[in-house]
N, C-alpha and C positions, 0 to 999 in steps of 0.2 A: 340273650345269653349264647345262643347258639351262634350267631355273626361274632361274636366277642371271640368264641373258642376258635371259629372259621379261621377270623384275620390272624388268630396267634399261632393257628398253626401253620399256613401259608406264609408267617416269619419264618417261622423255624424250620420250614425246608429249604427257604433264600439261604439261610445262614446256614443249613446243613451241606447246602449245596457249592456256596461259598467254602467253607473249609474243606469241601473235597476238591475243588478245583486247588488250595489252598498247600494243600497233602502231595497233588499230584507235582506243580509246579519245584517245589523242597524235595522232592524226590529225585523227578528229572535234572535238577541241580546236580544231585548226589553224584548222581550217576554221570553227568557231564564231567565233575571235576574226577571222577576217581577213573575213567577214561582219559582224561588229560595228564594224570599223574603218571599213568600206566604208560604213556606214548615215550617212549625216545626223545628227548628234545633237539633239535636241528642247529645248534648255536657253535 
């Protein structure tokens, strides 16, 4: 039981850990494009 609970919690830090890299990347986006919005365009 105890190996059972082990491996599912050791999922569910992959995947905890996954949606934060997940979070950070949609963030850094954000922020990329509303910096590019904000820039002057050169055309």
């Amino acid at each position: 039981m105890l190996e059972l609970w082990n491996k599912w919690y050791e999922t569910l830090v992959t995947v905890e850990t996954l949606a934060t890299v997940v979070v950070i990347a949609v963030v850094a986006a954000g922020v990329m494009s509303l910096v590019e919005r904000r820039r002057p365009t050169k055309h």
